[in-house]
KENU-31482 format. One record per atom (N, C-alpha, C, CB): residue in three letters; x, y, z. Coordinates in steps of 0.2 Angstrom, whole numbers, plus 5000, padded with zeros to 4 digits. Last residue first. Glycine has a CB too. Layout:
N
alaXYZ...
//
This chain:
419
unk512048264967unk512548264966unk512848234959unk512748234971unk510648284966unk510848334962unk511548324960unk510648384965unk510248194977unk510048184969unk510348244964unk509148174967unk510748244988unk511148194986unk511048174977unk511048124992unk510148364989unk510748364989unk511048314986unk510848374993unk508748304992unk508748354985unk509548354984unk508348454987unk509048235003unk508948204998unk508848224993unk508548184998unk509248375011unk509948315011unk509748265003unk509848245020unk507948405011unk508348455008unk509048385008unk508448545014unk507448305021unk507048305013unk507648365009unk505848355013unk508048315033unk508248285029unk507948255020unk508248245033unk507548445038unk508348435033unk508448385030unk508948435037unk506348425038unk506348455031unk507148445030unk506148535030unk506448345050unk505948325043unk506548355037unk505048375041unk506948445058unk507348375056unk507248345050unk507148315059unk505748525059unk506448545059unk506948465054unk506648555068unk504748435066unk504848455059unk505448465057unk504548505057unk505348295075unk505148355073unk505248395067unk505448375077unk505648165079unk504948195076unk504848245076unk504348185078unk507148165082unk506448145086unk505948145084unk506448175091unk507848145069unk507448225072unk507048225078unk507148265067unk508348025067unk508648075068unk508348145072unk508848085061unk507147935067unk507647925075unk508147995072unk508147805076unk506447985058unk506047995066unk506547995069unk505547945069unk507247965046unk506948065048unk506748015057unk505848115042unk507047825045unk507547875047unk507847915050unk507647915045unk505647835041unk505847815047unk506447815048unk505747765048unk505147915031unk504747915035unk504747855043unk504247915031unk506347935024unk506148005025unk505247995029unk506048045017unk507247845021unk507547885025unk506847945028unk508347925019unk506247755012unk506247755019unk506647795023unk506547695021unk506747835000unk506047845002unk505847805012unk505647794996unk508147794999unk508147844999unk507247885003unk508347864992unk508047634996unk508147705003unk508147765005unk508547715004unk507447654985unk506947634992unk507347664999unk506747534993unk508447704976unk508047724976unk507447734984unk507947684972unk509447604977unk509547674978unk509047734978unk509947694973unk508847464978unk509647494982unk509747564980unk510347454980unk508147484967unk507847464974unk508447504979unk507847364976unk508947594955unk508747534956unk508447524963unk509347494955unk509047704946unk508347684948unk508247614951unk507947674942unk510147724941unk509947784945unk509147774947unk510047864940unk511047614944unk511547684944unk511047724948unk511747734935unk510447534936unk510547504942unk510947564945unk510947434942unk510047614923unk509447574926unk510047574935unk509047454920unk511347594917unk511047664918unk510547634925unk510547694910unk511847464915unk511947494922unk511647554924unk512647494923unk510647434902unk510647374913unk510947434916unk511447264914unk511047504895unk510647504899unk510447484905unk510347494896unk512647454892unk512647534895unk511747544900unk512747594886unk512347344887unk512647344893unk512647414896unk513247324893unk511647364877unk511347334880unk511547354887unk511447284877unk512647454869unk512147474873unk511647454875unk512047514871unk513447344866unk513847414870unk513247454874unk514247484865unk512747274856unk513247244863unk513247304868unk514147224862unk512347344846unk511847364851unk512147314857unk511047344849unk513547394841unk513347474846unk512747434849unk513047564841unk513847274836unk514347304841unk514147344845unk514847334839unk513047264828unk513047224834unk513547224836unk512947154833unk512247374816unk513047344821unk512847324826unk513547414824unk510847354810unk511647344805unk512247354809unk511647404798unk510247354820unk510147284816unk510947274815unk509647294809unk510147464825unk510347404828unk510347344824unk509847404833unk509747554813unk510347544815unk510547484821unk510447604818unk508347504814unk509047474809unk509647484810unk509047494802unk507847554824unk508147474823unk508547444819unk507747444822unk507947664820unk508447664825unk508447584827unk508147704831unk506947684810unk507847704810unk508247674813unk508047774812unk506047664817unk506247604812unk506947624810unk505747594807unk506147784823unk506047754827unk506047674823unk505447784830unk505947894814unk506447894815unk506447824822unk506647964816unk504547854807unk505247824804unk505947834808unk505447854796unk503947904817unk503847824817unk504447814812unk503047794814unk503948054828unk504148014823unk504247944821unk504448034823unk503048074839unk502748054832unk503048044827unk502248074831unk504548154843unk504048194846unk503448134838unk504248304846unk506348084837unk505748164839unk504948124841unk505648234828unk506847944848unk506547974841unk506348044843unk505847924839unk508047884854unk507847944856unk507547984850unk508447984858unk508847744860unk508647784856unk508247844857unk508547764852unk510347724872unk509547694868unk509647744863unk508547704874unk511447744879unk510847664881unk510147654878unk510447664890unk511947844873unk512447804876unk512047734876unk512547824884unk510947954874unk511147914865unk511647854868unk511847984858unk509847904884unk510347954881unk510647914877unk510947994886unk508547914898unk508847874891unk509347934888unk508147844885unk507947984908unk508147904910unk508647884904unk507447854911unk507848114902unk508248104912unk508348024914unk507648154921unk507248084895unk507748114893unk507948084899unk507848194891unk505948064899unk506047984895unk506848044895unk505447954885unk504748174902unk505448154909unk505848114905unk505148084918unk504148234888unk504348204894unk504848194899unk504248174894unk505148134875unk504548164877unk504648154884unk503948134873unk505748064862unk506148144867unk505648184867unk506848204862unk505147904862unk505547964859unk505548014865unk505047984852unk506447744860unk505747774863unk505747854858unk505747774873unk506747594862unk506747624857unk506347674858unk506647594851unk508147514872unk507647544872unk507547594866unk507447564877unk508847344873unk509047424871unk508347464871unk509347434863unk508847254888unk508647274881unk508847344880unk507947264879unk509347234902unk509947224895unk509547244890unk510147134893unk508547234911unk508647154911unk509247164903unk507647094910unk508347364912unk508547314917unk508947274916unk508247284919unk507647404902unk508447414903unk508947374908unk508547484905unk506547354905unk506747314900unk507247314900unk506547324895unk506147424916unk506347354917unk506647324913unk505847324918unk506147564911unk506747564913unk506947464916unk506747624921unk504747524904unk505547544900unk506047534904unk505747624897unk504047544914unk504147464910unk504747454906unk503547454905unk504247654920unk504447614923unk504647544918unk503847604927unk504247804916unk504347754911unk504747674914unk504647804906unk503947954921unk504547894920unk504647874915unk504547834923unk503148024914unk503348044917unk504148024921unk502948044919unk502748044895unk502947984901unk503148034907unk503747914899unk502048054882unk502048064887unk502348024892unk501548074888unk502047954869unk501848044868unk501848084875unk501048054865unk503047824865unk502747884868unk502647954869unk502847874872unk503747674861unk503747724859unk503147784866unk503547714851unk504647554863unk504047594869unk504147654866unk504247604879unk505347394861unk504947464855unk504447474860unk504447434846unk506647334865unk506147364867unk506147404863unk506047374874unk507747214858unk507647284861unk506947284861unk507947354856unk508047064862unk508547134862unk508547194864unk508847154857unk507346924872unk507346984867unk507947034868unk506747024868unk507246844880unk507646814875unk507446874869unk507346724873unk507146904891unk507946854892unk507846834884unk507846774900unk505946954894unk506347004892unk507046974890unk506247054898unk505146854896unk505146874889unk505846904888unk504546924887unk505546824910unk505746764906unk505646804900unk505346684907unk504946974916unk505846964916unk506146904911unk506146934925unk503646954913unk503846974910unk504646984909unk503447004910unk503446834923unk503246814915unk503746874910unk502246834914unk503646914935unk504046844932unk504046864924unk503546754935unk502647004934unk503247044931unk503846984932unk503547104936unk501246924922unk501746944928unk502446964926unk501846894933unk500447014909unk500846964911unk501246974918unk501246944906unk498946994900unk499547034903unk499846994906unk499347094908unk498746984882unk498546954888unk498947024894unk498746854888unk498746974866unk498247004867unk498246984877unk497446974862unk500146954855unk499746914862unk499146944865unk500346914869unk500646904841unk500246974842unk499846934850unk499546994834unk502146924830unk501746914835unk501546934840unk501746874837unk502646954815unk502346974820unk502046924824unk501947024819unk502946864804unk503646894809unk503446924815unk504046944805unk502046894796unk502146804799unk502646804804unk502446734793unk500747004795unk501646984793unk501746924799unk502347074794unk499547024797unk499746994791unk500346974790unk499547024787unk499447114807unk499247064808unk499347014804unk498747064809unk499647274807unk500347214805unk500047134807unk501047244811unk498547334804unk499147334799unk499347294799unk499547364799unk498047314819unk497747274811unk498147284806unk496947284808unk498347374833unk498647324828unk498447304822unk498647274831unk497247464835unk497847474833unk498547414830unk497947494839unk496147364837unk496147404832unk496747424830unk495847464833unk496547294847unk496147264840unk496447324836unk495047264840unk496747404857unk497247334856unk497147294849unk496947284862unk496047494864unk496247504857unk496847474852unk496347574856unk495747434877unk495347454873unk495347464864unk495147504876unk496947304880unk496547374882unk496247364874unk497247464884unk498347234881unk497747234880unk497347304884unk497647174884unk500147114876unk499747204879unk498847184881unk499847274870unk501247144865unk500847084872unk500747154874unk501147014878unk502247084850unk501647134852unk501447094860unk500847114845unk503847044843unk503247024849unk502747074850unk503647004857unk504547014828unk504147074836unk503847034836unk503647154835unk506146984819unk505546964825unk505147004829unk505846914830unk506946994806unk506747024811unk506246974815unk506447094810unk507346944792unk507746934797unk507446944805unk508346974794unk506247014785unk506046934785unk506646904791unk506246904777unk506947124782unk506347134789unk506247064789unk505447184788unk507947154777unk508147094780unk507547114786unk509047094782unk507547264765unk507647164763unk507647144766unk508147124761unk506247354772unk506947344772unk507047264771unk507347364779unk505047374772unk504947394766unk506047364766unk504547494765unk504547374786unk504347294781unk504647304775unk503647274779unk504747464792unk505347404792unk505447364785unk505047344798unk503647544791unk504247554788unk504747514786unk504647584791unk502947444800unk502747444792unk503347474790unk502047494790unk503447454812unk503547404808unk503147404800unk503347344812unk503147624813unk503847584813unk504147504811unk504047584819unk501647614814unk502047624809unk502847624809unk501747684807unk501747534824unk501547484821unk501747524814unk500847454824unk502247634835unk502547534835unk502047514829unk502447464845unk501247704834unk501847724833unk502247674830unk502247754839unk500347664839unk500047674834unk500747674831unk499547734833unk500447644855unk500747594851unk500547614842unk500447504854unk500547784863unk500747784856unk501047714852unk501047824856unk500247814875unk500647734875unk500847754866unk500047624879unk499047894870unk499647924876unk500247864875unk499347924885unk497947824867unk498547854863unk499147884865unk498347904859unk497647694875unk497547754876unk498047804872unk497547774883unk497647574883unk497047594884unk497047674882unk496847574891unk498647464880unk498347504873unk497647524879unk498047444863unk500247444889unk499347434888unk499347464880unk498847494896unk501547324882unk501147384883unk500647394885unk501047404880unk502947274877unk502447244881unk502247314884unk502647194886unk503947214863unk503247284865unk502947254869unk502647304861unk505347184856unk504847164861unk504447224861unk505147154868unk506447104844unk506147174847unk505347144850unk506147244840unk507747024838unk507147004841unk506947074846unk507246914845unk508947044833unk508347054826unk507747034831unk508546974819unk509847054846unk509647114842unk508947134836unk510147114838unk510346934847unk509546944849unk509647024846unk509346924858unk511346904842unk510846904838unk510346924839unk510746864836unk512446944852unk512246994844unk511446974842unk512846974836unk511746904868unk511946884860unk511846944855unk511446844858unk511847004883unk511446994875unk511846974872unk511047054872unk512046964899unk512546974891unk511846954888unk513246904889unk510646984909unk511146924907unk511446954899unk510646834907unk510147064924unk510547064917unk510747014915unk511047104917unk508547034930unk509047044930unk509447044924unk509247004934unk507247104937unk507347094929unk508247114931unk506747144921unk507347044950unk506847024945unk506947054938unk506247034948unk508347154954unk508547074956unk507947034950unk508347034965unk508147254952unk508547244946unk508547154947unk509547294947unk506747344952unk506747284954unk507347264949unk506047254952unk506547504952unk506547454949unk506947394951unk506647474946unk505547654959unk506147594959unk506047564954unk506147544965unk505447814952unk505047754953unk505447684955unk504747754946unk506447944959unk505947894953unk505847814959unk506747874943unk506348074971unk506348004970unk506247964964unk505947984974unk506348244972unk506348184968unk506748114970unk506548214960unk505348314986unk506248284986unk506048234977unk506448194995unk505048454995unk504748404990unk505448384990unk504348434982unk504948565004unk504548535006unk504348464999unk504148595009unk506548635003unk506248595008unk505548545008unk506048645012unk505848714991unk506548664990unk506448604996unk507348724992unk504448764992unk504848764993unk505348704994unk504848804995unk503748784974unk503648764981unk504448774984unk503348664983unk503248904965unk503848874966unk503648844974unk504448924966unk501748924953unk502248984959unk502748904962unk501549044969unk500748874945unk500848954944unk501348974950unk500249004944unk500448754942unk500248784949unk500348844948unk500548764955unk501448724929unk500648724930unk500348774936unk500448654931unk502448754937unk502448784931unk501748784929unk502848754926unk502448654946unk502548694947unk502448764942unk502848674949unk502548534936unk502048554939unk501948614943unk501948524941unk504048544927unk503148544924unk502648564928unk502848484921unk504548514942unk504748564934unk504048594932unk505148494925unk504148364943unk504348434946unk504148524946unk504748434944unk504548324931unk503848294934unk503848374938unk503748204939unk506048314929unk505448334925unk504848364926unk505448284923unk506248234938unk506348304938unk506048344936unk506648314937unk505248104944unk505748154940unk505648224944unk505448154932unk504348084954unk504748044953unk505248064947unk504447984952unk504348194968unk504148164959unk504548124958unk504048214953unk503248214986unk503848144981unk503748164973unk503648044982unk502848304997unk502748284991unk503648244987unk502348364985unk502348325012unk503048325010unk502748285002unk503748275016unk501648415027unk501348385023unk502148405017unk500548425021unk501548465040unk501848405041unk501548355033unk501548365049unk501248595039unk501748605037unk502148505037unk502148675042unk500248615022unk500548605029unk501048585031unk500348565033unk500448755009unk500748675010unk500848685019unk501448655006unk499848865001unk500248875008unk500048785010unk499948945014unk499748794990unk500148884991unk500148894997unk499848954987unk499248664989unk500048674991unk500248744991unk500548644985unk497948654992unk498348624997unk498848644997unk498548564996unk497448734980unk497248764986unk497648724992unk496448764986unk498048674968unk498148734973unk498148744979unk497748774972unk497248544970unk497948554972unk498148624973unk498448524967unk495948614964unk496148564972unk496948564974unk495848464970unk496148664952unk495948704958unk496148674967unk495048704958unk496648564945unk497148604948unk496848654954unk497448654943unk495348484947unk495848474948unk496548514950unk495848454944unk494448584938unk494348564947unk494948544948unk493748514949unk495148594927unk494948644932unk494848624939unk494348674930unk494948464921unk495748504922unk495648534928unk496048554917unk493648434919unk494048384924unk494648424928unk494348304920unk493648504910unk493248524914unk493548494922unk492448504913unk494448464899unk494848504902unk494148534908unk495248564895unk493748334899unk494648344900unk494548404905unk495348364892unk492748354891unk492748334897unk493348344900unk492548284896unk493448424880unk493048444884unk492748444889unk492848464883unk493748294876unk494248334877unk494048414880unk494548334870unk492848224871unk493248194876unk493848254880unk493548114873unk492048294862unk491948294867unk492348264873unk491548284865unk493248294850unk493148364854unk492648354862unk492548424848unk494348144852unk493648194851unk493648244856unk492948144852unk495348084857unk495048054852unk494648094848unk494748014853unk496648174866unk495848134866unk495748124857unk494948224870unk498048204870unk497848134864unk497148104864unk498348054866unk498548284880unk498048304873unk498048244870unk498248374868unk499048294893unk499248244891unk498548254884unk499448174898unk499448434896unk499848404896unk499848314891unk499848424902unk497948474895unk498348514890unk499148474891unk498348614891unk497448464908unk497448434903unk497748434896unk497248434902unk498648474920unk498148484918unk497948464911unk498148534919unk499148354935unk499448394927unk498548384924unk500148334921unk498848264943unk499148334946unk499048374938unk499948324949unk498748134941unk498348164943unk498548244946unk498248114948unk499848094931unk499148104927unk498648164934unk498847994926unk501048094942unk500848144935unk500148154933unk501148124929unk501448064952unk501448014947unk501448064940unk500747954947unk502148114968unk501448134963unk501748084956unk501248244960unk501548034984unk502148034978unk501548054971unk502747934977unk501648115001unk501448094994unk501648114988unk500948114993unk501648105015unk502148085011unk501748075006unk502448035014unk501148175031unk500948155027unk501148145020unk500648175028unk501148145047unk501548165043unk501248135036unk502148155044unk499848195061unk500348125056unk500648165048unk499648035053unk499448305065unk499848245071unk500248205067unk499148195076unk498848365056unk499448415062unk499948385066unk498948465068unk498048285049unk498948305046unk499148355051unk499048365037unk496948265050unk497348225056unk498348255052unk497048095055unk496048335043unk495848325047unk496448305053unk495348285045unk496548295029unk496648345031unk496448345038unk496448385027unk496148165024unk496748175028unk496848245032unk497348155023unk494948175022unk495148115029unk495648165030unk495448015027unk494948255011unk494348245013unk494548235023unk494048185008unk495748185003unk496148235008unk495648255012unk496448285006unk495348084998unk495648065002unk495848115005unk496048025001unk494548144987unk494048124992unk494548095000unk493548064988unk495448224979unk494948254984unk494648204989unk494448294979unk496848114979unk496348164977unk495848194980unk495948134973unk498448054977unk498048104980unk497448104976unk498248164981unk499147954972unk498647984969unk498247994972unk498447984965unk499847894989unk500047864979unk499247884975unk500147734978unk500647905003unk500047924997unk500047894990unk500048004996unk500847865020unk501247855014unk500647845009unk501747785014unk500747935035unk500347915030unk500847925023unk499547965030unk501347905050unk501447915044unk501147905039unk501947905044unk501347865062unk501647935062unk501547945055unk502447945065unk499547765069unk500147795063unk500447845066unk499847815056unk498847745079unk499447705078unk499847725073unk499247655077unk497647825079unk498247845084unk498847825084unk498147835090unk496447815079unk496547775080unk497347785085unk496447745074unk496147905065unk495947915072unk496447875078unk495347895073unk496447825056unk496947885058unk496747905064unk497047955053unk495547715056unk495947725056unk496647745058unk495747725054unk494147805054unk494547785059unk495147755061unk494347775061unk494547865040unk494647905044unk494847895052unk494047945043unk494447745033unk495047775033unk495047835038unk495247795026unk492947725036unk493647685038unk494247705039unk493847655035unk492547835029unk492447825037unk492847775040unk491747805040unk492747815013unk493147855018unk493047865026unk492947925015unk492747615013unk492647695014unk493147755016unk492247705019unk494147495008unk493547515011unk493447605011unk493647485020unk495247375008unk494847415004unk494347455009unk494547375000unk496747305009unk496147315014unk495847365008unk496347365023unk497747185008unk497647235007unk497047265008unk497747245003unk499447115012unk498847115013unk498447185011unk498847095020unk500447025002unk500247105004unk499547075006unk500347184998unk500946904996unk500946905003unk501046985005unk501446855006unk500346914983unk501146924984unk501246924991unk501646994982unk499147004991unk499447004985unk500146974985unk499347074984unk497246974993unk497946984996unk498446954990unk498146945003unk496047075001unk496247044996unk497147044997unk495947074991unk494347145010unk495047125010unk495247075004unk495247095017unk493247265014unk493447215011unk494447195011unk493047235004unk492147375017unk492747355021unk492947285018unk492647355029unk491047455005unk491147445012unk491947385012unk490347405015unk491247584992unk491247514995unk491347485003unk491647484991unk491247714987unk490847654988unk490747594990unk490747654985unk492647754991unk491947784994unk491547734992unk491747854991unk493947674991unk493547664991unk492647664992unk493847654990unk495747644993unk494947684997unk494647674991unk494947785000unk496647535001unk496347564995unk495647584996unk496347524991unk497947515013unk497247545011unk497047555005unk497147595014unk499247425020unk499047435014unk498247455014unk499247365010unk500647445033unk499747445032unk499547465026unk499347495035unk502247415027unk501847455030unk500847415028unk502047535027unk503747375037unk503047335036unk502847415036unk502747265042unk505547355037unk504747385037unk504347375035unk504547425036unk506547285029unk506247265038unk505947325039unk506747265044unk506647285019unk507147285022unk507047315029unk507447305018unk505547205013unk506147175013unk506847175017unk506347185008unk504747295014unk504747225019unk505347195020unk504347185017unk505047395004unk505347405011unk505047365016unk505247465013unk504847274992unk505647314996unk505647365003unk505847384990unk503647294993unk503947224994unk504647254996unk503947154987unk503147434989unk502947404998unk503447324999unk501747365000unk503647444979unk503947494985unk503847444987unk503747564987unk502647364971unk503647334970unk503747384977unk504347374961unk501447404974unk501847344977unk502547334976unk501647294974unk501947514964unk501747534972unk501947484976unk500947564974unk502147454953unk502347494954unk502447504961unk502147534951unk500647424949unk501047384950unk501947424954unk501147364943unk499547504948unk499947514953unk500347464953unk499747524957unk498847364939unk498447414941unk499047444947unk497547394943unk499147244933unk499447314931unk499247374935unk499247334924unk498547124937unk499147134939unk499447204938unk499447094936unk497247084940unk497147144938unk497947164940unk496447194941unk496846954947unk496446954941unk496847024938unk495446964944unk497646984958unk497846924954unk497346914945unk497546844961unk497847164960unk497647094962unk497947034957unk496747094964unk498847314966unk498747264960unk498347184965unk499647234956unk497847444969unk498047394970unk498147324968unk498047394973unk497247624970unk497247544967unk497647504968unk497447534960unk497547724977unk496947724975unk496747664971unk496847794971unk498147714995unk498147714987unk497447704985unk498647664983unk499347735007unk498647735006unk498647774999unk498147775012unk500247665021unk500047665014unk499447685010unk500047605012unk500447695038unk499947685033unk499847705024unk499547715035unk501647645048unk501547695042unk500947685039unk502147695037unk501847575058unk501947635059unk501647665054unk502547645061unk500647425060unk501347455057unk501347535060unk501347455046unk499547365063unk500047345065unk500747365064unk500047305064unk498247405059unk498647455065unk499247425066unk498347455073unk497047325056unk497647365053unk497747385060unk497547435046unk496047265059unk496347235055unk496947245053unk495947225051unk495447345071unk495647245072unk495847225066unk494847175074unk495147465063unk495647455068unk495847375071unk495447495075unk494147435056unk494647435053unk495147415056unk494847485050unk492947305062unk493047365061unk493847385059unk492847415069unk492047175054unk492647185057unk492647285055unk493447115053unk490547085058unk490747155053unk491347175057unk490047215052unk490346925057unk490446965061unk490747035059unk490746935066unk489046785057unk489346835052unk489346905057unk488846855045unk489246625064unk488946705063unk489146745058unk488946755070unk489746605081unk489446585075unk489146635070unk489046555078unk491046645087unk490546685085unk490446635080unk490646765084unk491846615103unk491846595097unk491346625093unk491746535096unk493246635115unk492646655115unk492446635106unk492646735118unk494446575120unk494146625121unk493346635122unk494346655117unk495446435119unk494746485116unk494346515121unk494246435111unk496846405123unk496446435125unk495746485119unk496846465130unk497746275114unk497646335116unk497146375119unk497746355111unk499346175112unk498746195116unk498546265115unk498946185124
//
């Protein structure tokens, strides 16, 4: 039985507040994976499913200055889209203590700054959007690289001016150390200790789970990549299987290519000819990608930049050896123990390192297993996501809401990652 109200024939324009308010914490990003566009922030849905999981729900927002109030849904996330006058009422609204961020930029602090005296504000820097250009230099051209660095300037200008005197209900997340390190070093001066915590990125160990590698799977190497950009340095992975090709037992080997972006065609056409390569041009769910990862050995992720290196740490996950190089944050996740560690665009030392996996199936047993537990030690859901809930619902029932409390417990988290 039920009592109808009241019925609207009609087309009826829903204001934010009748769609959101139901949580304490408001998520708010700049993308969100859909069913057409599984990559986009993937990452950020793995957080939100883990802390549903473990009984906090937050409000999902994707801003969007040009577009009016829309909705889409993901894995059973709901997700909202809309202006910066949505997001602003929203916060107005009164229902949040907590605005959870994922690449800040100018147009969302625009909102936020307005309501940070009353709501706390949690943002995790990734990298691309904080770091200036000269960090990630792989343009194509003088002109794209003068567009960089115009973009650089305003960019650091903007973060400047938030963090040399940071509010005080305002708390930044890197997901390295690394990340950290480097940016402050950029900004020209030291936040303080109190007001940032490193967290990395989670990783999902239940969905890419471990199962014993076979020796054999050793000869079967995986690449699941974008190509929108020399930074991913699949140029790398393809002069590493040309090296290969020149060893008697490359006819023994197997690559998988999967991936897609702009310099997907192109970068692959060396190796399109060898019958051992296969070349997928698509993307795939993180199902799709846990069933590849069960009948491969090692991951070829080479890179000229990472801050993490999420897709790597999945592969470790699930057991593969990872082949990468000694760039970036990639040190504080990989060590001679669980992978390899090429120099800085070196492609033979990165077909080196297959052949060494080739030629003992003993070191790549040992270091199959050494990668699964690296991955479950220092990136997994269970060590990670807690740590990120301690600091925007924890923190409330320990410090009644008060700053004070905040920061001890963002300092407690610098304590326990240093242990």
């Amino acid at each position: 039985q039920a009592d109808i109200q009241g019925l609207v024939l009609g087309h009826k324009t829903l204001q934010p507040a009748e769609i959101l308010g139901q949580a304490d914490q408001l998520l708010l990003t700049n993308h969100y994976p859909s069913y057409e566009d599984l990559y986009r922030n993937g990452f950020v849905h793995t957080r939100v499913a883990a802390y549903a999981a473990r009984g906090t729900t937050v409000d999902v927002f994707r801003l969007r200055t040009d577009e009016g109030l829309s909705y889409h849904e993901f894995h059973n996330v709901d997700v909202f889209t809309g202006p910066l006058e949505a997001l602003h009422m929203l916060l107005t609204s009164g229902s949040y203590k907590s605005v959870l961020v994922h690449f800040l930029d100018e147009s969302m602090w625009q909102v936020l700054q307005h309501h940070i005296e009353r709501i706390k504000v949690i943002v995790w820097v990734h990298g691309f959007e904080i770091q200036p250009w000269h960090r990630r230099d792989n343009f194509e051209n003088e002109q794209q690289r003068d567009a960089a660095k115009i973009q650089s300037k305003a960019r650091m200008t903007f973060w400047r001016g938030i963090l040399r005197q940071m509010p005080d209900n305002l708390t930044l997340i890197f997901v390295s150390k690394y990340l950290a390190e480097v940016t402050m070093e950029d900004l020209g001066f030291r936040l303080p200790e109190s007001r940032y915590a490193v967290i990395h990125n989670a990783i999902d160990t239940d969905c890419f789970a471990y199962y014993k590698k076979q020796p054999e799977q050793r000869k079967k190497i995986l690449s699941i990549r974008p190509y929108a950009s020399r930074t991913y340095a699949n140029d790398l992975s393809v002069k590493a299987i040309l090296a290969l090709s020149e060893k008697p037992y490359f006819k023994d080997l197997e690559f998988r290519m999967i991936g897609d972006g702009k310099l997907f065609d192109e970068v692959l056409a060396p190796i399109r000819g060898f019958n051992n390569v296969y070349i997928e041009r698509r993307f795939l769910t993180h199902r799709e990608i846990a069933a590849m990862h069960r009948e491969y050995g090692i991951f070829l992720c080479p890179s000229r930049m990472d801050t993490q290196g999420v897709s790597r740490d999945e592969a470790m996950s699930s057991g593969l050896v990872p082949v990468t190089n000694l760039v970036g944050a990639i040190p504080e996740f990989v060590d001679e123990t669980c992978g390899f560690l090429a120099d800085p665009e070196d492609s033979e030392g990165l077909a080196e390192s297959v052949a060494k996996l080739y030629e003992s199936p003993e070191l790549f047993s040992a270091m199959s297993a050494a990668a699964a537990a690296r991955v479950r030690m220092q990136s997994s859901c269970a060590r990670t996501v807690e740590r990120e809930l301690a600091l925007f619902t924890q923190e409330e029932r320990i410090s009644g809401h008060t700053d004070r409390g905040f920061k001890f417990q963002v300092q407690r988290l610098n304590d326990d990652a240093a242990a």
